[in-house]
C-alpha positions in Angstrom: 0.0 0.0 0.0 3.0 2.2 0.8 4.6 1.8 -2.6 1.1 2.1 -4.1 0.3 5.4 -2.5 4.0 6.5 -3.3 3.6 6.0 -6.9 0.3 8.0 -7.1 1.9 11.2 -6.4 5.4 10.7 -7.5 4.9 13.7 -9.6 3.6 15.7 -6.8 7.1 16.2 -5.3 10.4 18.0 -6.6 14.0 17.0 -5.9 16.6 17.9 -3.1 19.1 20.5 -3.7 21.4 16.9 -3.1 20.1 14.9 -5.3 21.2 16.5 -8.8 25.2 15.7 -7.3 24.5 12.0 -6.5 22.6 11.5 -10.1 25.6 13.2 -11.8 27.7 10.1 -10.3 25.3 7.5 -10.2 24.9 8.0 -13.9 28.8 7.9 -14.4 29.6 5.3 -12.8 26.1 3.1 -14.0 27.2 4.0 -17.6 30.8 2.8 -16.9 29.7 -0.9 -15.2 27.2 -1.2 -18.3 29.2 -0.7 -20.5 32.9 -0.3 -19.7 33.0 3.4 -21.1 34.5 6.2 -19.3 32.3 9.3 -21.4 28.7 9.4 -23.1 30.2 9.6 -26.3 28.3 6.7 -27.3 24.9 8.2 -26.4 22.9 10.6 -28.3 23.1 14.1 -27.3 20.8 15.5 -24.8 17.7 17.6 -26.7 16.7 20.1 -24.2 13.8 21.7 -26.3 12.3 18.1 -27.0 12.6 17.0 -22.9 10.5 20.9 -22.6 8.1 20.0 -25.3 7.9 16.1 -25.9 6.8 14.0 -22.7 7.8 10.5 -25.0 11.2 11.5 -25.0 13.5 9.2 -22.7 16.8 9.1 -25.1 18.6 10.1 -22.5 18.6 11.8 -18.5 19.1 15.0 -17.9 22.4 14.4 -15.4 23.9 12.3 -18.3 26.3 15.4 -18.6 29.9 15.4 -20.8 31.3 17.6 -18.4 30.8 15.4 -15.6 31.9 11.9 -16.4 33.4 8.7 -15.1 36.6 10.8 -15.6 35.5 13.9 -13.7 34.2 11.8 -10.3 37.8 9.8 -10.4 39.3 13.3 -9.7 36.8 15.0 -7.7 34.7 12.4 -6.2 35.5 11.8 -2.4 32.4 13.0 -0.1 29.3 10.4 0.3 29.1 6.9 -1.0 27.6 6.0 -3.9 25.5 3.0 -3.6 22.3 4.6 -3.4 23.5 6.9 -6.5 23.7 4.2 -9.0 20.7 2.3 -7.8 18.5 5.5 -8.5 20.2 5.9 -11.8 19.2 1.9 -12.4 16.2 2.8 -11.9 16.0 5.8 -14.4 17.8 3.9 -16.8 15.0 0.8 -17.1 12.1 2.8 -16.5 12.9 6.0 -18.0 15.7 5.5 -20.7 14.8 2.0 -21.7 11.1 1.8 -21.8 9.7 5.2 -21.0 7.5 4.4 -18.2 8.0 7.0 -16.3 9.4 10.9 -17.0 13.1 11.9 -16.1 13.2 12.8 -12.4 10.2 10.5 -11.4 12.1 7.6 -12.7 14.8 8.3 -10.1 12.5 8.6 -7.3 11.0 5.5 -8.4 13.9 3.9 -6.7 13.6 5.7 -3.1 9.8 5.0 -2.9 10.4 1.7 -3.3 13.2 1.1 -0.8 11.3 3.1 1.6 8.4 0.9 1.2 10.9 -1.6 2.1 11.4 0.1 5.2 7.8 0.2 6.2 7.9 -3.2 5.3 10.7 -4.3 7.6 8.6 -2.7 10.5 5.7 -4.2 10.2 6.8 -7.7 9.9 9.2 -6.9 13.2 6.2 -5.5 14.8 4.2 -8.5 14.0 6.9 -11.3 14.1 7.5 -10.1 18.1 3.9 -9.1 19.2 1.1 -9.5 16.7 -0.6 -8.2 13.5 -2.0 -5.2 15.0 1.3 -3.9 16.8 3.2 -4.2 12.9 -0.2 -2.8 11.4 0.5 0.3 13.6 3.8 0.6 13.5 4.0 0.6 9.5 1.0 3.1 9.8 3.2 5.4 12.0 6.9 5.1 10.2 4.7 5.8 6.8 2.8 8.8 8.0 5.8 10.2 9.8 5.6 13.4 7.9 9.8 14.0 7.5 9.3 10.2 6.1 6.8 10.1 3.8 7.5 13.1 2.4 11.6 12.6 1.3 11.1 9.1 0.4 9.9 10.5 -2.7 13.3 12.8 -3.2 16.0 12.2 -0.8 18.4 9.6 -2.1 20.5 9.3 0.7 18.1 9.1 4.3 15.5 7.3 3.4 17.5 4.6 1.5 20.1 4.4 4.5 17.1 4.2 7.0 15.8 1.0 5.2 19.4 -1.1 5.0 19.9 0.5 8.8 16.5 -1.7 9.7 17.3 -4.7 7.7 20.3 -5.0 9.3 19.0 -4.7 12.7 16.4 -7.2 11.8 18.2 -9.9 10.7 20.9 -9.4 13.5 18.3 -9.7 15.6 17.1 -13.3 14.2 20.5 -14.3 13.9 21.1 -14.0 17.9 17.6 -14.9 19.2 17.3 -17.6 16.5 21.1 -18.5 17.1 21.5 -19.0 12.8 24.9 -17.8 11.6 23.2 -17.1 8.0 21.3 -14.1 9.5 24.0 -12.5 11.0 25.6 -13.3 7.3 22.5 -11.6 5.8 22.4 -8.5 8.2 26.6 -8.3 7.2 25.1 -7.6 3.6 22.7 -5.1 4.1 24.5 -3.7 6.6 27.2 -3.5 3.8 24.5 -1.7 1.6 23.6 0.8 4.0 27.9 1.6 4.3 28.0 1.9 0.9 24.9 4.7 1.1 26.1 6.5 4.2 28.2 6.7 7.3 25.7 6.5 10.1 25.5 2.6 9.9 29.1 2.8 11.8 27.2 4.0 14.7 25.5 0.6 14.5 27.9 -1.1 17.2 26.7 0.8 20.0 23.2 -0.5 19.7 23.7 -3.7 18.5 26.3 -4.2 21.4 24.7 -2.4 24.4 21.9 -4.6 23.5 23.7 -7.9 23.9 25.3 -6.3 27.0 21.6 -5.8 28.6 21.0 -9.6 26.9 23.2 -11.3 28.4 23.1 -9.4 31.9 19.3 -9.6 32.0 17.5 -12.3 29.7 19.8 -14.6 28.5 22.9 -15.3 30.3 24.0 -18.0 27.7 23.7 -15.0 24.8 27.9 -14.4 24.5 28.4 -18.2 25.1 26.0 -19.6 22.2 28.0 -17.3 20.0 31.1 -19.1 20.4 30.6 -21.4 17.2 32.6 -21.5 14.6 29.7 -20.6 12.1 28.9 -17.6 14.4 32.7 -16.6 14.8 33.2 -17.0 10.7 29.6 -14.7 10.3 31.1 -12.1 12.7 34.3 -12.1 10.8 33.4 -11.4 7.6 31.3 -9.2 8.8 33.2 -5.9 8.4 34.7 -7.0 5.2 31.5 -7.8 3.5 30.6 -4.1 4.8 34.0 -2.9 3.4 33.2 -5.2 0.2 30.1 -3.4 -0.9 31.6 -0.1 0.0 34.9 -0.5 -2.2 33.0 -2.6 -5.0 30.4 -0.4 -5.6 32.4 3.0 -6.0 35.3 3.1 -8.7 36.8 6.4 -6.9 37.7 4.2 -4.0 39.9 1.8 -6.8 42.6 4.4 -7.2 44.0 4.6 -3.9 41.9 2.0 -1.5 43.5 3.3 1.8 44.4 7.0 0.9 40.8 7.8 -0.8 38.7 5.7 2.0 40.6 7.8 4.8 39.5 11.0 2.7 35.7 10.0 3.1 36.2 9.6 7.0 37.9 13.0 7.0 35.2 14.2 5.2 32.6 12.7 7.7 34.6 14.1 10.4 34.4 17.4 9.6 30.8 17.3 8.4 30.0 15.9 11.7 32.1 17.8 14.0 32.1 21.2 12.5 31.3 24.0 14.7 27.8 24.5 15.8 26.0 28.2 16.8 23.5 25.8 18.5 22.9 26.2 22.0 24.3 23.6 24.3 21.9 22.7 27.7 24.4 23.0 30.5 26.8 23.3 27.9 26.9 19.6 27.7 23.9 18.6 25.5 22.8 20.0 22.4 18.7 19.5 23.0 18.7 20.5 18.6 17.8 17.3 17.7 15.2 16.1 20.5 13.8 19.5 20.6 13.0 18.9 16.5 11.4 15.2 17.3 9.2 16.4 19.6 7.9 19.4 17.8 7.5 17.3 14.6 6.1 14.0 14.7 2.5 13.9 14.8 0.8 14.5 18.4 -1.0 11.3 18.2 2.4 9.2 17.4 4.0 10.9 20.4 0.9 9.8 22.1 1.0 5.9 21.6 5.5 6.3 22.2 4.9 7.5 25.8 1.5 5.0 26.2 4.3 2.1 25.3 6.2 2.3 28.3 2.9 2.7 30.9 2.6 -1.0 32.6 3.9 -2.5 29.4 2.4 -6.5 29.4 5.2 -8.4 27.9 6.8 -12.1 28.2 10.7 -12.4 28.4 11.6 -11.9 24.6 9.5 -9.2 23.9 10.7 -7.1 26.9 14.4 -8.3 24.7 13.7 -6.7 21.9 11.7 -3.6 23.1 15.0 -3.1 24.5 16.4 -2.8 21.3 13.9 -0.7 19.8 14.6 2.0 22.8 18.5 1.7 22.3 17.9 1.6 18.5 15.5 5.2 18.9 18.1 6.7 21.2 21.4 6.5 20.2 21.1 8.3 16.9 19.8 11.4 19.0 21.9 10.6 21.6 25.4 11.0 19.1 24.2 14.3 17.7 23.5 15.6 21.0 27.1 15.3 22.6 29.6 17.5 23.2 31.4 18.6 19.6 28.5 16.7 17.4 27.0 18.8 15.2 23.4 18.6 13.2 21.9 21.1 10.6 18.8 20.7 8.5 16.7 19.1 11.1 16.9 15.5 11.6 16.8 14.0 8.6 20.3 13.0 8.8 19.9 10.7 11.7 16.1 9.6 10.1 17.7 6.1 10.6 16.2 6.6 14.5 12.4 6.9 13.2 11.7 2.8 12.5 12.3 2.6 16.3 10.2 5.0 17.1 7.0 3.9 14.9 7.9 -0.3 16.7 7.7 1.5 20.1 4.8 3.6 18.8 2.9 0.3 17.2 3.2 -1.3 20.5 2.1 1.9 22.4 -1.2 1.6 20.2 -1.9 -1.7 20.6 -1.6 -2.1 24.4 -4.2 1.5 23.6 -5.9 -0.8 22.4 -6.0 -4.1 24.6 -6.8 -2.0 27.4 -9.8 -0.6 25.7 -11.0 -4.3 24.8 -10.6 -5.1 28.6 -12.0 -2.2 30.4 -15.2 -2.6 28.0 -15.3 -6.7 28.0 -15.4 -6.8 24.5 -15.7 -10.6 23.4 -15.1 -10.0 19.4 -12.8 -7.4 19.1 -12.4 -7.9 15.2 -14.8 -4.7 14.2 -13.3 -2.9 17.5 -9.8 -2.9 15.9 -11.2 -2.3 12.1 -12.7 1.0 13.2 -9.5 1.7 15.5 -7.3 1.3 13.1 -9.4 2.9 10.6 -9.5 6.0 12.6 -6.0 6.4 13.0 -5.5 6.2 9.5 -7.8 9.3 9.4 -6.2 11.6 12.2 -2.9 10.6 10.7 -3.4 11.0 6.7 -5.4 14.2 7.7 -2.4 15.6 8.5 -0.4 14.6 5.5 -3.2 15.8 3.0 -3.2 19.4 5.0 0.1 20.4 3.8 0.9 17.8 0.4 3.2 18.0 -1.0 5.2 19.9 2.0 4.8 16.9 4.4 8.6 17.5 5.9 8.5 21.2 6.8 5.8 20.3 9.4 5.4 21.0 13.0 2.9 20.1 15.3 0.8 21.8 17.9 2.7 21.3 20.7 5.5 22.9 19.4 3.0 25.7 18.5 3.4 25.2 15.0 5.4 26.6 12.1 4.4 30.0 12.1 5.3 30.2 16.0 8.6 28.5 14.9 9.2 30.2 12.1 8.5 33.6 14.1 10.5 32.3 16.6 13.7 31.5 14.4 14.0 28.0 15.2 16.8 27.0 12.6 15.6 25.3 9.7 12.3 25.8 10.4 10.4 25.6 7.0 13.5 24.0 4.9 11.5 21.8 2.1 15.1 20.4 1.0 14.5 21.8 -2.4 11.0 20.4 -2.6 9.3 22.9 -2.9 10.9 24.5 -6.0 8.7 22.4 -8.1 5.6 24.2 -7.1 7.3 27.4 -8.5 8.4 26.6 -11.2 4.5 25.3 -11.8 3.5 28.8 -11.3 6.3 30.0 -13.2 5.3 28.1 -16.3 1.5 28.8 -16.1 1.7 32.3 -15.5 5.0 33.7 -16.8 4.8 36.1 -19.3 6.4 34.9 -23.0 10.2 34.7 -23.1 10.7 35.9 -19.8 13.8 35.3 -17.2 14.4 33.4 -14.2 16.6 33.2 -11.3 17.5 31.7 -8.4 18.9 34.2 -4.9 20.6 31.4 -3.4 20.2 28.1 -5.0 22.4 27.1 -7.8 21.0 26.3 -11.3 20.4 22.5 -11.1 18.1 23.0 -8.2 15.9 23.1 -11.1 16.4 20.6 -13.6 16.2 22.8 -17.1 13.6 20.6 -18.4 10.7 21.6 -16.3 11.2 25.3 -16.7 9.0 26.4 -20.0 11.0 26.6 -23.5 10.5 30.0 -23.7 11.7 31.2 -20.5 15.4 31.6 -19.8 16.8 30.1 -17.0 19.8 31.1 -15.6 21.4 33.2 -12.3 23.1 35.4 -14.5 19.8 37.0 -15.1 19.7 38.7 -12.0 19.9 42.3 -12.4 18.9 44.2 -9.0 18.6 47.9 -9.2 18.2 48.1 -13.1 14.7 46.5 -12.6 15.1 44.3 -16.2 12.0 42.7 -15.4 13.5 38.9 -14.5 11.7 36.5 -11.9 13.2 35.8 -9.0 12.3 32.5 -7.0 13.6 31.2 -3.4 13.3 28.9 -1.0 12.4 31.4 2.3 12.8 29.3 5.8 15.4 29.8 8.2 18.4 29.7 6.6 21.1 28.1 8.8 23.7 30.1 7.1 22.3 32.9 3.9 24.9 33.9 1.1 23.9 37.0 -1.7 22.5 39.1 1.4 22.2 41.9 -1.2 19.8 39.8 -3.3 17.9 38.6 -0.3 17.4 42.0 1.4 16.6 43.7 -2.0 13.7 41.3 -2.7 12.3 40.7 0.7 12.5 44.5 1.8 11.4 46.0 -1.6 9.2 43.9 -3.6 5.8 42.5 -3.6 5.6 39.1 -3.8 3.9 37.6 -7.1 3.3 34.3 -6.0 4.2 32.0 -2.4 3.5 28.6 -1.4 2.5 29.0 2.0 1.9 26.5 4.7 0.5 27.3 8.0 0.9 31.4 7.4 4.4 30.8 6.3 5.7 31.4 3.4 8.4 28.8 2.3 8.7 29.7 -1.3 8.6 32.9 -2.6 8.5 34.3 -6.5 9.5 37.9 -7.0 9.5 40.0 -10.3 11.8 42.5 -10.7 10.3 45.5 -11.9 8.8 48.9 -11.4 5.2 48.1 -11.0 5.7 45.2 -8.7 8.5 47.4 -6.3 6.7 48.2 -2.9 5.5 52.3 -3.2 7.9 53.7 -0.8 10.9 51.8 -2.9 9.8 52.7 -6.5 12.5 55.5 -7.0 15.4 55.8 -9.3 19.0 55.8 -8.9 20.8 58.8 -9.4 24.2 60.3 -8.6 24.8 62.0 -5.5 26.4 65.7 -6.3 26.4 66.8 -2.9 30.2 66.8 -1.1 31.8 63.6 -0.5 34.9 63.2 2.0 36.6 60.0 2.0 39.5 59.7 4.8 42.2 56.7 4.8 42.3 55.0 8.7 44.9 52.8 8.7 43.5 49.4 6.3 39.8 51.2 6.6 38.3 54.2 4.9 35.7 56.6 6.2 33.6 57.7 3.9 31.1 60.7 4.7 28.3 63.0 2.8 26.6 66.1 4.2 22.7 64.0 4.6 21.2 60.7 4.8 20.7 58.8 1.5 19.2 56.0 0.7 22.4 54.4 -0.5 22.1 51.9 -4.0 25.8 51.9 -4.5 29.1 52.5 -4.2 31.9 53.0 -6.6 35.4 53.1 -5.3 38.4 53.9 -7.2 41.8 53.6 -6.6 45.5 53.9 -8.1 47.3 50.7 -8.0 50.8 51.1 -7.5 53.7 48.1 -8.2 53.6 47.4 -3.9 50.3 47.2 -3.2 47.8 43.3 -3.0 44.8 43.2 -5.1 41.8 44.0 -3.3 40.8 39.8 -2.1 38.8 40.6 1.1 36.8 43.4 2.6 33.8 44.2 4.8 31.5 47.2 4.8 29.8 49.2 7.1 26.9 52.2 7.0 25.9 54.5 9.8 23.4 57.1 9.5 25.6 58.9 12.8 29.2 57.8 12.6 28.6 56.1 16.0 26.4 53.3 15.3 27.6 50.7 12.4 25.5 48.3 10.7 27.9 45.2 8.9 26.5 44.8 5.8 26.0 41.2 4.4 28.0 40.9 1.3 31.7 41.1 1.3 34.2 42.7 -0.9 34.6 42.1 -3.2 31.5 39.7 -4.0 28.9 38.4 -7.0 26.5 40.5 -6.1 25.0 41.1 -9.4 24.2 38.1 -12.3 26.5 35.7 -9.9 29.9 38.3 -11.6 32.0 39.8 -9.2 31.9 44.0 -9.9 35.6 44.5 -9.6 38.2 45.5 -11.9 42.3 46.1 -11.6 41.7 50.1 -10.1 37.9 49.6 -9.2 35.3 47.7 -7.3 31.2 47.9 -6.8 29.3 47.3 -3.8 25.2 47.6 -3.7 23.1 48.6 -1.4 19.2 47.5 -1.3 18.3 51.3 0.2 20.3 51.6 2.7 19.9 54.8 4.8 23.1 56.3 5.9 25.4 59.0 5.5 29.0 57.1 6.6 30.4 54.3 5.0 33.5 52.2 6.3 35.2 50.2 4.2 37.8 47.9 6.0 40.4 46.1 3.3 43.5 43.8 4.0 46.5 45.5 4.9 48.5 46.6 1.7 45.6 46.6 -0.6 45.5 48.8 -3.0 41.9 50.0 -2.9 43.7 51.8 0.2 46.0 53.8 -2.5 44.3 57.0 -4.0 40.6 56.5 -3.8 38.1 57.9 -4.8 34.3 57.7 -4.5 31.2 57.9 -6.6 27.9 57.5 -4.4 24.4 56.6 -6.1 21.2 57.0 -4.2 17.8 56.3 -4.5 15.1 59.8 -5.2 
């Protein structure tokens, strides 16, 4: 049913701002195991106007790109696996290349519904293999209506597909121990090899699986560690890591070239992905509470509900209370790593999503013992229509929610949390992010309402956070369109949630501060999507001035590496032009900050540095000149503070353009 539903809106959802990156490598490195070459030479060249115009045409994927070949990734591969990568690209390849079936992008995310069905799979047949129908029932119905789940199964490559191998693995190494058969600790050494060859976080996987076989052997079994001493257990738990290590090397022809040198790069990049610095706040400056916080204010009241109802006078016989012991370890650890000391988490918590089949087992139980205790406290002798309408009304409350907000499912927060606008009002980081989803939606709008032969742009994103195919033949697509003050009419389109770290602050603060709006996709009261156009009749009133060159006197004074540039009144600043006289001793201007003040005491940094792409993604500076803009900036100072030596500090000179 999962896979079913998944497939009926497949084409509601748009991609993550990742996934064009992995599909440029799956495709590589697919094309190479198919058919031993190292370039597309062999394929036909990519017909943008016919992908625009001709939904039959499948001759070929969009990230099937010369530039970025089998020969490109062996030089600058090196971050994530690529596992996942060239299983998404198998599946575009049969259903989209070969026969078709389904369009470009859709054909890719055929592959993540699928093995995310697989997941929900995996949890019910846990849930029902330990307790009963109703208990997996409830906890599929919960890990499929988690909305951070169901919604990037349909477009994140890596968390969704790592989640699945990450409860495989813990499955079968579960049967192998209780079961005491070598061949399914053999089995869980192959997916947990798949999930190593997707992502990292299945390293973490020790401290569950052995912290429950501590608690095992202390408290259930005390024959566990001894039962394991057999030569077929020995040999599974052996080959173990090197089946891990097997799928992760065989799978990714970057690793071939240096197998030690280029495997210790992808841990150094892990490390420093993982352990970067964090603005979070740390609780007792011990615990970063990011993470929990973020699982409590998402997941679906109800859910949380039937998670705390698990643990009230839970009714269970010996090997039960076993593995409900894994399920807690298996919830908590994931949180628990992010949360330490030095750990570092962005985005949410998608990147440790591998935590949420734990959480809908515990939750399926919580529902059912719900349940049994209803069925007791009423004497009800047939409890078959009892449980038909129970379960049917938690598909309702749950599914209600999802339907609210589709296709935005993972930039929702619940009630408790006071919701997204409170969230969003509040600054919570990340509050809103659609990963990229919601560009879709945009560029929907964009192609039923754009005027002919218009331009588009992106403020923050890059260009293939929109695959050129979906945007309409006639309008032009590209970054470079971006033209600020000069108004040339262009479309501008973002993303607009709380950005954990913004770039082109001249861009952002121009649109948000002095246009309208033509079109947002807004969930809850907040916007998470925004399209501007840049023009004269859709600039706010109070902005719609033009630019012209200030006459009045300007002083400009060298301090030291900074210069103090004053005029006789407050302007509302649009730019600055600063020139200077390069002599043979001085640097090229490489870094700069600058800073207004409408009183010479009070300084406001602006965003932007110097010098920076402020306009059309081109830096504005030349051998004896640079540009800086201003989105109408009051002031009547400006500070400009330069390296020591450069040579924007020799001479200058200033031209100052306002806004009247």
């Amino acid at each position: 049913m999962y896979f079913i539903f998944g497939l009926l809106t497949i084409s509601d959802y748009g991609i993550s701002w990742d996934e064009p990156e992995h599909y440029h490598r799956g495709q590589a490195y697919l094309h190479y195991f198919l058919t031993g070459e190292k370039t597309y030479a062999s394929l036909p060249k990519y017909d943008l106007k016919r992908a625009q115009t001709e939904k039959n045409y499948h001759e070929r994927s969009v990230y099937q790109t010369d530039s970025l070949d089998f020969n490109y990734w062996l030089e600058n591969d090196g971050d994530h696996p690529v596992f996942n990568d060239i299983l998404g690209s198998l599946s575009n390849y049969i259903f989209y290349q070969k026969f078709g079936i389904l369009g470009d992008i859709e054909a890719y995310h055929l592959f993540e519904i699928f093995i995310s069905a697989v997941a929900v799979s995996t949890v019910f047949y846990f849930g029902a293999y330990v307790f009963n129908i109703w208990t997996g029932l409830f906890a599929s119905l919960f890990l499929g209506t988690y909305p951070l789940f169901w919604s990037e199964s349909h477009f994140n490559i890596k968390d969704p597909v790592e989640t699945s191998f990450y409860a495989l693995t813990i499955l079968f190494f579960w049967r192998g121990i209780v079961e005491k058969k070598a061949m399914y600790i053999f089995i869980s050494s192959v997916t947990a090899g798949f999930a190593f060859a997707t992502k990292f976080n299945i390293l973490f996987l020790p401290f569950i699986l052995g912290l429950w076989l501590l608690l095992r052997q202390i408290f259930i079994e005390r024959s566990t560690l001894k039962s394991l001493i057999s030569k077929r257990f020995l040999l599974a738990f052996l080959v173990y890591p090197m089946v891990m290590f097997g799928f992760f090397a065989a799978s990714w022809p970057y690793i071939w070239q240096d197998v030690v040198g280029n495997t210790a790069d992808v841990f150094k990049y892990y490390e420093n992905i993982g352990l970067e610095s964090s603005k979070q706040q740390l609780f007792f400056n011990l615990i970063n509470p990011f993470a929990s916080r973020w699982f409590i204010y998402t997941v679906i009241p109800l859910a949380l509900f039937f998670f705390l109802f698990a643990f009230v006078k839970p009714k269970m016989n010996k090997m039960q209370k076993d593995v409900f012991t894994l399920w807690m370890i298996w919830f908590s650890v994931p949180i628990i790593r992010v949360s330490l000391p030095g750990a570092t988490i962005y985005g949410g918590i998608r990147q440790i999503m591998e935590f949420i089949p734990a959480f809908a087992l515990i939750a399926g139980y919580g529902a059912y013992s719900f349940l049994s205790k209803i069925e007791n406290l009423f004497k009800v002798n047939d409890p078959k229509y009892l449980r038909l309408v129970y379960l049917g009304v938690l598909v309702i409350f749950l599914v209600i929610v999802l339907i609210r907000i589709h296709p935005n499912e993972n930039v929702y927060f619940s009630s408790i949390s006071g919701g997204l606008k409170r969230n969003y009002e509040n600054k919570f980081p990340s509050t809103g992010m659609s990963l990229g989803n919601a560009y879709l939606q945009g560029v929907n709008w964009i192609n039923k309402n754009a005027q002919m032969n218009s331009k588009l742009a992106l403020i923050q994103g890059t260009s293939v956070n929109i695959p050129a195919y979906w945007v309409r033949p006639d309008v032009s697509y590209s970054n470079y369109h971006w033209s600020g003050i000069k108004r040339e009419g262009e479309y501008l389109m973002e993303l607009t949630h709380i950005y954990d770290v913004r770039v082109y602050y001249y861009a952002w603060e121009y649109a948000e501060k002095m246009l309208e709006p033509v079109y947002q996709v807004v969930i809850d009261g907040v916007p998470i999507l925004q399209i501007w156009k840049n023009d004269f009749e859709h600039t706010k009133k109070e902005f719609q001035k033009i630019e012209k060159n200030y006459k009045g006197p300007v002083t400009s004074e060298k301090e030291g590496n900074s210069v103090l540039i004053e005029f006789n009144e407050n302007v509302l600043l649009s730019r600055l032009i600063l020139k200077y006289t390069p002599d043979n001793e001085c640097l090229p201007v490489k870094s700069g900050r600058i800073y207004t003040s409408i009183n010479g005491q009070d300084w406001r940094e602006e965003g932007d540095s110097v010098p920076y792409d402020q306009l059309g993604r081109r830096e504005e500076i030349e051998e004896n000149s640079f540009r800086y803009m201003f989105a109408a900036i009051n002031a009547r100072y400006i500070r400009i503070k330069l390296e020591p030596g450069s040579c924007a500090l020799v001479g200058p000179s200033v031209q100052i353009v306002y806004l009247e």
